[in-house]
VEXSE-26482 format. One record per residue (C-alpha): z, y, x; residue in one letter. Coordinates in steps of 0.5 Angstrom, whole numbers, padded with zeros to 4 digits, always signed. Example, Ala and Ser with C-alpha at 12.3 -4.5 7.8 and 13.67 -1.06 7.14 Angstrom:
+0016-0009+0025a;+0014-0002+0027s;
This chain:
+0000+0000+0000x;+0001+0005+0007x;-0005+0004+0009x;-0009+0005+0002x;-0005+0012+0002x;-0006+0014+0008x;-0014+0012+0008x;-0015+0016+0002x;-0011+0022+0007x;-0016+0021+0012x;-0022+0022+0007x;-0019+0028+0005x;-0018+0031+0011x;-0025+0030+0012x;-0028+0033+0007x;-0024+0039+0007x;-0026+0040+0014x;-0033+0040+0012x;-0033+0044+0007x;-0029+0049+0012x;-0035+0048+0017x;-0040+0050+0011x;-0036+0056+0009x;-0036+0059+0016x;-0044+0058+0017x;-0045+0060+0009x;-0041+0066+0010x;-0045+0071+0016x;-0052+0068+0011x;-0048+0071+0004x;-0046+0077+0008x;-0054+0079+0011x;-0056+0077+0003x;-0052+0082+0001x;-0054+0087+0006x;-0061+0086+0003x;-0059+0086-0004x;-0056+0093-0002x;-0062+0095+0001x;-0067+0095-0005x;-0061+0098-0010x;-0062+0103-0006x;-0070+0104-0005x;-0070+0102-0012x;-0065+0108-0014x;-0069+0113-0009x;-0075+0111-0012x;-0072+0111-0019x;-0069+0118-0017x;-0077+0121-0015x;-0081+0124-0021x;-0088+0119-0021x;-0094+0125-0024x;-0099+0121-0026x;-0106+0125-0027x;-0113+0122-0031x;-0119+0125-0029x;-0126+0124-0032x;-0124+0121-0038x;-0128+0124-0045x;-0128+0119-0050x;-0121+0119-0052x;-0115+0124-0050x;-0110+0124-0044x;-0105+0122-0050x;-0109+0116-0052x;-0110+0113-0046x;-0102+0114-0045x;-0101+0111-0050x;-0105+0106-0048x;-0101+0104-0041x;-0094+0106-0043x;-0091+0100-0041x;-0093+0101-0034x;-0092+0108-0033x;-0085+0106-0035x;-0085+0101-0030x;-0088+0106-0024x;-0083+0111-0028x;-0077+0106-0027x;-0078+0102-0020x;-0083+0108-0017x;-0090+0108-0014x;-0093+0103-0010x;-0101+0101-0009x;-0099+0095-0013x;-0097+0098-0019x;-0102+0103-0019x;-0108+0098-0019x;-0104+0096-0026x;-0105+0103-0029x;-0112+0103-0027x;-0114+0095-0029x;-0110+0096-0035x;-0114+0102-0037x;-0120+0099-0035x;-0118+0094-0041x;-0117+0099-0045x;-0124+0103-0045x;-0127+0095-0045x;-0124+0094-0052x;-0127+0100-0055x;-0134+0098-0052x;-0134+0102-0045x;-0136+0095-0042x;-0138+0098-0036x;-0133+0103-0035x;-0129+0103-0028x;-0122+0106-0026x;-0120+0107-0019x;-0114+0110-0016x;-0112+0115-0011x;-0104+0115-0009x;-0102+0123-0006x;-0096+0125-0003x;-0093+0118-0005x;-0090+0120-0011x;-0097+0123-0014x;-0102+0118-0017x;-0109+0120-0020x;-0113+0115-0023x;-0121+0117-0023x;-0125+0114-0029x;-0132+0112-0030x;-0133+0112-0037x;-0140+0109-0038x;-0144+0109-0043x;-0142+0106-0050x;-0144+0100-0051x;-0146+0098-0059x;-0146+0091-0062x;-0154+0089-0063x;-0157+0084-0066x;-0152+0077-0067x;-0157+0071-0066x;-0154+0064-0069x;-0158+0058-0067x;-0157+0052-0070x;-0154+0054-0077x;-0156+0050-0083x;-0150+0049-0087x;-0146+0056-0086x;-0151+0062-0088x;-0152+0068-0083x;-0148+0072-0087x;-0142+0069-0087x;-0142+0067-0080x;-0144+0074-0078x;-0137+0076-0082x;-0133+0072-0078x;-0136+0075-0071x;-0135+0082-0072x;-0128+0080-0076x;-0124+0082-0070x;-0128+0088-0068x;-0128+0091-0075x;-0121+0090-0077x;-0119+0096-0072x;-0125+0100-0074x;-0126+0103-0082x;-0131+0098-0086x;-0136+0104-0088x;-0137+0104-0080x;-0144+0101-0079x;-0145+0100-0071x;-0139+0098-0069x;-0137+0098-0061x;-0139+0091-0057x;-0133+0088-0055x;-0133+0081-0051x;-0126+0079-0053x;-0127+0080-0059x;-0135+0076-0061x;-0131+0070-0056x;-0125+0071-0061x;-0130+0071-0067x;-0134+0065-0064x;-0127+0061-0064x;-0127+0064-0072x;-0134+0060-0073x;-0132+0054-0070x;-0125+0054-0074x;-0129+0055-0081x;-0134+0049-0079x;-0128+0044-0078x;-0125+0046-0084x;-0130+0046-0088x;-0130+0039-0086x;-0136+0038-0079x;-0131+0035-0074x;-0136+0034-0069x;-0138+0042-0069x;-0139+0045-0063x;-0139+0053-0062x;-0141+0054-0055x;-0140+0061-0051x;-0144+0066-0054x;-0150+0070-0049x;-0151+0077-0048x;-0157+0081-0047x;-0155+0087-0044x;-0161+0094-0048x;-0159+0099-0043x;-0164+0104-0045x;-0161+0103-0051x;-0153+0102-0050x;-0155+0096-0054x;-0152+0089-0054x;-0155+0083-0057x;-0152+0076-0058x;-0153+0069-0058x;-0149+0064-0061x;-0152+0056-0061x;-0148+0051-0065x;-0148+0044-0067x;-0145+0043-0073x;-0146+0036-0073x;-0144+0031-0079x;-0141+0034-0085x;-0134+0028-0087x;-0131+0028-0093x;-0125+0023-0095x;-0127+0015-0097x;-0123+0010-0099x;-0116+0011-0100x;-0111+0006-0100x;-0104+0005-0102x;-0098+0001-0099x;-0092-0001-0100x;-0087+0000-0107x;-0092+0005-0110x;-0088+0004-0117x;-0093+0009-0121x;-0100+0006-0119x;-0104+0008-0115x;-0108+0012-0120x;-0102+0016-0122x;-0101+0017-0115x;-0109+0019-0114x;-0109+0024-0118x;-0103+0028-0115x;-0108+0029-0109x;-0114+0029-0112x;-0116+0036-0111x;-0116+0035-0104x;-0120+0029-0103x;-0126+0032-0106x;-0126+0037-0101x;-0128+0036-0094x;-0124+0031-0089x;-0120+0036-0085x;-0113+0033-0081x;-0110+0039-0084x;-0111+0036-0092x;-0109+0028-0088x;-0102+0032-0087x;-0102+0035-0094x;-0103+0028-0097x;-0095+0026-0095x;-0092+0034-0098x;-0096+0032-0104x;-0093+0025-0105x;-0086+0027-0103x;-0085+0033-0107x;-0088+0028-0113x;-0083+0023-0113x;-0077+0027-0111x;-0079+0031-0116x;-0077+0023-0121x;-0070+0022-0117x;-0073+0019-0110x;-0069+0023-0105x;-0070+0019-0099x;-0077+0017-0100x;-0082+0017-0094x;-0090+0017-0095x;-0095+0017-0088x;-0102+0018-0089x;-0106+0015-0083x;-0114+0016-0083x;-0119+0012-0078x;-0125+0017-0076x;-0128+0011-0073x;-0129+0007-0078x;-0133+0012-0082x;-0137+0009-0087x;-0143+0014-0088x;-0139+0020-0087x;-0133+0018-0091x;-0126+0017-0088x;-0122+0011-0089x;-0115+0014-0091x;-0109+0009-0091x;-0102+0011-0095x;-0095+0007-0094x;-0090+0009-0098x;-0082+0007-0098x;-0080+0010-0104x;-0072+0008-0102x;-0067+0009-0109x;-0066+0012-0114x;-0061+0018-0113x;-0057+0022-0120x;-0053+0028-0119x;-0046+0026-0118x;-0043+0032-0121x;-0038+0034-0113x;-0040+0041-0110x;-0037+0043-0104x;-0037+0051-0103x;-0035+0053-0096x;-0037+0060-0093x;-0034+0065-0099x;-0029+0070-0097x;-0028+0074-0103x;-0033+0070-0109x;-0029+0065-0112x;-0032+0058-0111x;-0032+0057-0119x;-0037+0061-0119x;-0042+0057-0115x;-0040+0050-0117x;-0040+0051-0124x;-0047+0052-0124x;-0048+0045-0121x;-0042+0041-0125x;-0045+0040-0131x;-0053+0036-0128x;-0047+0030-0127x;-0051+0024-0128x;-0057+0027-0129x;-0062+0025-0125x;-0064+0027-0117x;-0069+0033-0119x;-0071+0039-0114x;-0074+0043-0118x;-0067+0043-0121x;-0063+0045-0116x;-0069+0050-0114x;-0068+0054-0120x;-0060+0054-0120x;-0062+0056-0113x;-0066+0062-0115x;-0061+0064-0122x;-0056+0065-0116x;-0060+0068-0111x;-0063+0074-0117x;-0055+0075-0116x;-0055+0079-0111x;-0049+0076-0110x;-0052+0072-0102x;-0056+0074-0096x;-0056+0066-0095x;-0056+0060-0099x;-0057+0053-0097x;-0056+0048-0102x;-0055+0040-0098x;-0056+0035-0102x;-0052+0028-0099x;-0052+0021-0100x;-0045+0018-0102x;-0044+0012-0098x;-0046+0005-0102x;-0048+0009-0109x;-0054+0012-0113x;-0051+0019-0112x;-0051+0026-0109x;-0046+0031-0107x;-0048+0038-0106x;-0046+0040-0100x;-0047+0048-0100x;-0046+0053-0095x;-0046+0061-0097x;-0047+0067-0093x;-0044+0073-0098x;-0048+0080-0098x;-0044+0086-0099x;-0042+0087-0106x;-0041+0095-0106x;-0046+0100-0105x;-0046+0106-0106x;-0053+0109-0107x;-0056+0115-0108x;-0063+0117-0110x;-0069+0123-0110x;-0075+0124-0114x;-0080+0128-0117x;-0084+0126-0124x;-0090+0129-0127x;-0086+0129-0133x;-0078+0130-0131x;-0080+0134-0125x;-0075+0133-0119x;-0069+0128-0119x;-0063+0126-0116x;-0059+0121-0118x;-0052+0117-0115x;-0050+0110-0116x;-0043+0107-0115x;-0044+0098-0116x;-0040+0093-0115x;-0043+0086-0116x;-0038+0082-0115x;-0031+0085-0119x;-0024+0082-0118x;-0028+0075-0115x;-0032+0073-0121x;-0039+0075-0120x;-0040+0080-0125x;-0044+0087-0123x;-0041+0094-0126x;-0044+0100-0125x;-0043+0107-0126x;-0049+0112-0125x;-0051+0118-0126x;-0058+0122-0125x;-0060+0129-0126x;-0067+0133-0127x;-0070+0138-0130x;-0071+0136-0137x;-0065+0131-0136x;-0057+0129-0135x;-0056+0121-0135x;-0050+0117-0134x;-0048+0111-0136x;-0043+0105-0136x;-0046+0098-0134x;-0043+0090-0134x;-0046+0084-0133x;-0044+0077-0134x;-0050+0073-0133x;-0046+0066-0133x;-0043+0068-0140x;-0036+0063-0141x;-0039+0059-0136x;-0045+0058-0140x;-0053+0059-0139x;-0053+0066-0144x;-0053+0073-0140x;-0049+0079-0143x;-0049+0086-0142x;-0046+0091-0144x;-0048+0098-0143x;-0045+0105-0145x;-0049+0112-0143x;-0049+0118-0145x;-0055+0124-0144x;-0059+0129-0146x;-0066+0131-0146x;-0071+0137-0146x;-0078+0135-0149x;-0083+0139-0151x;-0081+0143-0158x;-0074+0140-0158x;-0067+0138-0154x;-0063+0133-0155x;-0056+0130-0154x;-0055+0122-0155x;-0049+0118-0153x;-0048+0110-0155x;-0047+0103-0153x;-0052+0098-0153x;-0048+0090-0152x;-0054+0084-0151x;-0053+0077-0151x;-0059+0073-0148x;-0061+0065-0145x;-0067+0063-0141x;-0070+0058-0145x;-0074+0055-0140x;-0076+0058-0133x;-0082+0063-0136x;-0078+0065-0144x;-0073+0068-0145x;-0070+0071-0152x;-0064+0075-0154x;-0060+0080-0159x;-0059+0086-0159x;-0053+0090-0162x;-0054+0097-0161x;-0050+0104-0164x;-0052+0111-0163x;-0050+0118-0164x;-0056+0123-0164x;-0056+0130-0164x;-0062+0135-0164x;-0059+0141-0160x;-0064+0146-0159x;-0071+0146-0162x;-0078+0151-0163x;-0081+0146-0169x;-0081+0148-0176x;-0074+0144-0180x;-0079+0141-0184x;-0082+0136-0178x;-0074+0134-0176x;-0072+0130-0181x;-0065+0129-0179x;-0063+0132-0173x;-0055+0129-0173x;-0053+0122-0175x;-0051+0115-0172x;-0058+0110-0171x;-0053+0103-0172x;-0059+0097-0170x;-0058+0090-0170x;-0064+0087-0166x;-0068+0081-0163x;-0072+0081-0157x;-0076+0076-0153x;-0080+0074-0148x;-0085+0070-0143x;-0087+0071-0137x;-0093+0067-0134x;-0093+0072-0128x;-0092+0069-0120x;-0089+0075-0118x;-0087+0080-0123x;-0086+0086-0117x;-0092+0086-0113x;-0098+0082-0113x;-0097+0080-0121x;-0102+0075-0123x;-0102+0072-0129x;-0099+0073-0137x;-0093+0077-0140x;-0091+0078-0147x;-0086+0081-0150x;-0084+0084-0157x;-0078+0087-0160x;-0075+0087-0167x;-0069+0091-0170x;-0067+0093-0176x;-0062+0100-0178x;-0058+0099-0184x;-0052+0102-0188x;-0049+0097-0187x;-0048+0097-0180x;-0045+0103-0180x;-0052+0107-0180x;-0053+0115-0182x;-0061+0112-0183x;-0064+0106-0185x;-0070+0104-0181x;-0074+0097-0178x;-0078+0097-0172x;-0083+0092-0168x;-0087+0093-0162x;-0091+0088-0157x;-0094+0088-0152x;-0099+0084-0148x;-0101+0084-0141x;-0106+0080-0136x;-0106+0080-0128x;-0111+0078-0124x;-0111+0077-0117x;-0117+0076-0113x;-0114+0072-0108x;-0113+0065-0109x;-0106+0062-0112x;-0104+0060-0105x;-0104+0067-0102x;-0097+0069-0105x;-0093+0076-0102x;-0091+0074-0096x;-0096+0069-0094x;-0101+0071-0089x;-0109+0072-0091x;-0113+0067-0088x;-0116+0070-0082x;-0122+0066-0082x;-0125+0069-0087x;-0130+0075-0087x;-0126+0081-0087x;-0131+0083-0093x;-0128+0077-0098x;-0121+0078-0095x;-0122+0086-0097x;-0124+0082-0104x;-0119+0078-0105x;-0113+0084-0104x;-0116+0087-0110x;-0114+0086-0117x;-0116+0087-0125x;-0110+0088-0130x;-0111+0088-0139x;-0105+0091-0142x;-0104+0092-0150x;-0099+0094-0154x;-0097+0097-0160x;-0091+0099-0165x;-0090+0100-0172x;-0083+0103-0175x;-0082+0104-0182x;-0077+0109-0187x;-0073+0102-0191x;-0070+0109-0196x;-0078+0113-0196x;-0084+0112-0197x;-0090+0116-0199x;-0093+0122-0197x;-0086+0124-0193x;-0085+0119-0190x;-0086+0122-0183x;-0083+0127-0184x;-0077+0124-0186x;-0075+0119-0182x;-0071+0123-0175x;-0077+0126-0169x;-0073+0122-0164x;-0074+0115-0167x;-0081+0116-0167x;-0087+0114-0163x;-0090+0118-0158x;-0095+0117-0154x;-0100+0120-0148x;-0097+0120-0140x;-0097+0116-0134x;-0095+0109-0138x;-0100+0109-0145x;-0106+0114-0145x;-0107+0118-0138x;-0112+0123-0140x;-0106+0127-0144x;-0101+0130-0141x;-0094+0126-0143x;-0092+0125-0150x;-0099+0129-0152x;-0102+0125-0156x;-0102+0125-0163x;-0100+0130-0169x;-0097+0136-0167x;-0094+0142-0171x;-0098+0148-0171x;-0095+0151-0164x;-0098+0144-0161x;-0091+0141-0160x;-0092+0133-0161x;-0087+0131-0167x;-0090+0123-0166x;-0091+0118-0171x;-0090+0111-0174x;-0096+0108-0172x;-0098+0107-0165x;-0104+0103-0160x;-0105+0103-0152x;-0110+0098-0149x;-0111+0099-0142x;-0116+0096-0137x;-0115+0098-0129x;-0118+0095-0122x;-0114+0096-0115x;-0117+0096-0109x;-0115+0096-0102x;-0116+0103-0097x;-0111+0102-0092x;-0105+0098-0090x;-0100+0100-0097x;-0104+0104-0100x;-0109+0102-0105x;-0114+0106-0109x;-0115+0104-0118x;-0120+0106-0123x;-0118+0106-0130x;-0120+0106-0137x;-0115+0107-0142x;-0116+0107-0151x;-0110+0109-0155x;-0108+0113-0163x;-0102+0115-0166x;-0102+0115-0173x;-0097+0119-0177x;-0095+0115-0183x;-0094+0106-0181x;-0097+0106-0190x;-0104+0105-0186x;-0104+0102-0180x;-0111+0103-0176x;-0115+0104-0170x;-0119+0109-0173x;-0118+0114-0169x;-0118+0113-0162x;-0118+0117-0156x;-0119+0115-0149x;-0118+0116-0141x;-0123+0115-0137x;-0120+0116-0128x;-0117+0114-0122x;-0111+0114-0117x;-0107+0112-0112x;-0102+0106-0111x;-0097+0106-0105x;-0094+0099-0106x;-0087+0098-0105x;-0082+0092-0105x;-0080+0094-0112x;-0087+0098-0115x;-0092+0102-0113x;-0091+0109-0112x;-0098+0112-0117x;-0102+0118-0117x;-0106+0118-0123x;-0112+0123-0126x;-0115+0121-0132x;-0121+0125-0136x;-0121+0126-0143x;-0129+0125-0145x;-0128+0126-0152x;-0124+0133-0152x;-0122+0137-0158x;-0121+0144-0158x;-0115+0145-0155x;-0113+0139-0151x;-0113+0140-0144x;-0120+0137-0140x;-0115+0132-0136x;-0109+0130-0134x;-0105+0128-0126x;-0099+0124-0126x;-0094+0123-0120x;-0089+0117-0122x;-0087+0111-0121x;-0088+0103-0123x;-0094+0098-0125x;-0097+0103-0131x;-0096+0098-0136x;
């Protein structure tokens, strides 16, 4: 046992001799490395220390800030470490870059270094060279003119789509080459070739002519697919799940689409842990057709077992969140369940981040939701400015919480001032009513308003009880009590009606919105019609039923597929992405109110002004100024009426970036009396505007002419404001 301890002794003694003689030779090398490190800090310092100037000279094209602009990034480099022959053969090839990707193909940059901290960068600018004639060979299936999109694409993306001659730019026809080559393997020729294009050099007439050969080879399409494992459903079922894709071009992107399709589709039915591979055999093409091979596992079937597990809330309760998922307990496993519980939280504003797991309990049929939450901030104070054609400027402050005392209920006290206006008003929510799917909300406001011919004062309480009856319906009631006061006025008492009294209504509202996305990029259907009825015994002063609806179709363009957020599709001509920005838009609408205690001749006139339709404005008929259009007392105030139509076409268009242009055609009436209703007198608006789109709606501005103008009524009318025009 001696030897042993004093062995190890040994050994250790050794090893700290060593280590003593490696640190007696590291330490002279660590010092000199230190000395060398000094020495560049400070060269580095004095440099940095010295103001570099930087001269340009010759340049014609573009400005001196331009080309700064250009280089930035290096002479921030020379600026920071100081000037060296290195970094100014940088400045100068960088410039060079720059006139070469504006079509200055021949131009030339040297430099020159004086006085150490002096540069001058002399340019030889060259004639502009222009993009000539663009040759295919060897095209049969792609026309020309789609080809030749592709090929100026990346060019003409930084220069105006009226511009005609655009600036020859190598990079650029290398990188639309590689676009054509792109579009070929997706429309399913596997084997094409698109080889480096050739340039012919016109010097006498700044023109360049390119060449581009293709061999565009076999055109492939999907053969026979074949189905293995537990497919359960059929193979006919499961075919038709991706028959749209095997009628098009055999692509390896649509192979890869294959398994996605078949997943979400009997997920969808239970199978959480289902795996499906698809496998083609290019090599065994028979006549240009690929043989695919689909293996699928299906694994069990899974039920929602009602446990939910919620970690990462600080202040909301987790009741909140569980009980949104408890009662799917032994339903079957469904995604698109849980996607739609998912986005009813997420429409909260309640959370930046939510991640909804579901995990397979050990030995059973059943998952639990394991969900991880990351909160937003539940109050904010917001302040607002604004300007409209019709209210003039506006300031409005806003104090929210969405999460009160824990539970998950928005309230919200605001107010808002204009020129015509005073706002304020008292709002809370509870969108998951007693734990159930109905909403309820409850709003108290008071405000007055100056219209044209009359002011007046209204202060009430509007309470709503609403349900998402499926994912696109939606229903509800409305209880609402009013108390209304016309304050001022220039028009004639017999055109009033009542100027103070309570509006007391019960009402139904309903909804469906077909629309993908309600905010930007609308496409598709919405309808909506409300229905309330003013009655003694609730109460009211006046008696009263009204109705209106309203219809609207979007259409987009663009496929489906390019939904906000998603990124165009590159490869296509920028002249079809241009089409594909643009959208058409038909919008109707219309509302009858009728007196339950008047009728005959003084109906109108009977029933109170401010519960009557107006219309004309930035919203309905845009050749009238706002409210303008219909009857008028004979100061030309408009005292509204029972009857009224809009129908709306409108074309948008994209100019650049956000900001888009419109061309509009809108038809509308307003009739005094709801006894016979009409479109027998029509007026119309034909014009344009500008749209400047925004997360949450664009920003218009609309001029609408009025062909059929009657003595007294203005030529046309401008509205600045705010949202989708109907």
């Amino acid at each position: 046992m001696m030897r042993r301890y004093r062995f190890f002794f040994l050994c250790n003694l050794a090893a700290a001799l060593e280590l003593a003689a490696q640190t007696a030779v590291d330490v002279p090398r660590a010092e000199e490395k230190q000395k060398q490190n000094n020495a560049i800090a400070k060269e580095q310092e004095k440099h940095a220390q010295a103001t570099t100037t930087v001269e340009f000279s010759g340049e014609q094209a573009f400005k001196e800030k331009d080309l700064r602009s250009a280089v930035k990034e290096q002479l921030a480099t020379v600026d920071r470490y100081g000037l060296t022959p290195a970094r100014a053969d940088d400045l100068a090839f960088f410039v060079e870059v720059f006139y070469r990707k504006h079509g200055y193909t021949k131009a030339s940059v040297h430099y020159k270094i004086e006085n150490r901290d002096q540069l001058r960068l002399e340019i030889n600018e060259g004639p502009l060279m222009t993009l000539g004639t663009i040759t295919f060979e060897g095209n049969s299936a792609e026309p020309t003119d789609k080809l030749f999109e592709f090929v100026v694409g990346p060019t003409r993306e930084r220069y105006s789509k009226l511009q005609r001659r655009l600036p020859f730019v190598a990079a650029d026809v290398q990188e639309g080459a590689e676009l054509v080559h792109r579009l070929y393997v997706a429309e399913g020729f596997l084997d094409a070739a698109v080889e480096q294009p050739s340039y012919t050099f016109h010097d006498e007439a700044n023109r360049v002519d390119v060449t581009i050969p293709i061999h565009e080879g076999r055109r492939y399409f999907f053969g026979n697919v074949s189905f293995h494992g537990q497919t359960i459903y059929g193979a006919d079922a499961l075919r038709g799940q991706i028959d749209d894709l095997l009628k098009q071009p055999f692509t390896d992107a649509r192979v890869a689409d294959i398994p996605r399709r078949l997943q979400a589709y009997f997920r969808t039915r239970g199978y959480y842990e289902v795996k499906v591979e698809a496998t083609s055999e290019p090599a065994a093409a028979v006549n240009g057709r690929i043989p695919v091979d689909v293996a699928i596992s299906p694994g069990q079937l899974y039920h929602f077992s009602g446990e939910v597990f919620v970690n990462g809330l600080t202040r909301l309760r987790p009741s909140f969140v569980q009980k949104r998922f408890t009662s799917l307990a032994g339903k079957t496993y469904s995604p698109e369940v849980l996607d739609e519980r998912f986005r009813a939280l997420m429409r909260t504003g309640l959370f930046n981040v939510l991640k909804i797991e579901p995990t397979p309990i050990a030995d059973e049929d059943s998952l639990l939701l394991n969900i991880s939450a990351e909160e937003a901030k539940s109050k904010e104070v917001g302040f607002s400015i604004g300007y409209g054609t019709f209210e003039g400027g506006i300031i409005g402050a806003q104090f929210r919480d969405r999460d009160l005392f824990g539970y998950g209920r928005p309230f919200t006290i605001s107010a808002e001032v204009s020129q015509r206006s005073y706002k304020g008003e008292v709002v809370y929510e509870d969108p998951f009513l007693f734990d159930t799917d109905f909403s309820f909300r409850n709003r108290a406001a008071a405000f007055t308003f100056d219209y044209d011919g009359y002011s007046k004062f209204e202060i009430g309480d509007r309470v709503e009880l609403s349900r998402k009856i499926t994912k696109q319906y939606e229903a509800g009631l409305v209880f609402a009590v009013r108390h209304v006061e016309v304050t001022q006025t220039s028009i004639a008492r017999r055109f009033l009606g009542e100027t103070s009294y309570f509006a007391n209504s019960l009402g139904f509202f309903q909804t469906l919105d077909l629309r993908e996305s309600p905010l930007v990029a609308p496409r598709g259907l919405l309808i909506n019609t409300t229905l309330d009825v003013a009655s003694t015994a609730f109460g009211s002063d006046i008696q009263l039923i009204r109705g209106t609806g309203r219809i609207a179709y979007f259409l987009p363009f663009g496929p489906k597929s390019l939904t906000p957020g998603v990124v165009e599709d590159q490869t296509l001509p920028p002249l079809q992405r241009w089409f594909q920005q643009s959208s058409l838009a038909f919008g109707a609408r219309a509302g009858i109110v009728h007196s339950l205690n008047h009728s005959g001749p003084d109906e109108p006139t009977t029933l109170p002004i401010d519960e009557r339709f107006f219309n004309g404005g930035a919203t309905t008929v845009r050749s009238f100024g706002e409210r303008k259009l219909g009857p008028s007392d004979p100061k030309g105030n408009p005292i509204g009426g029972e009857f009224y139509t809009v129908f709306n076409v409108e074309y948008t268009f994209p100019i650049y970036g956000e900001l888009q242009g419109a061309l509009f055609f809108d038809a509308g009436d307003l009739l005094p009396t709801s006894e016979e209703p009409g479109v027998d007198d029509m007026r119309y608006a034909l014009g344009g505007g500008l749209r400047y789109k925004l997360p949450i709606g664009p920003i218009r501005l609309d001029y609408g002419w009025n062909p059929d103008k009657a003595p007294g009524e203005d030529f046309g009318a401008f509205h600045l404001s705010f949202g989708f025009a109907f």
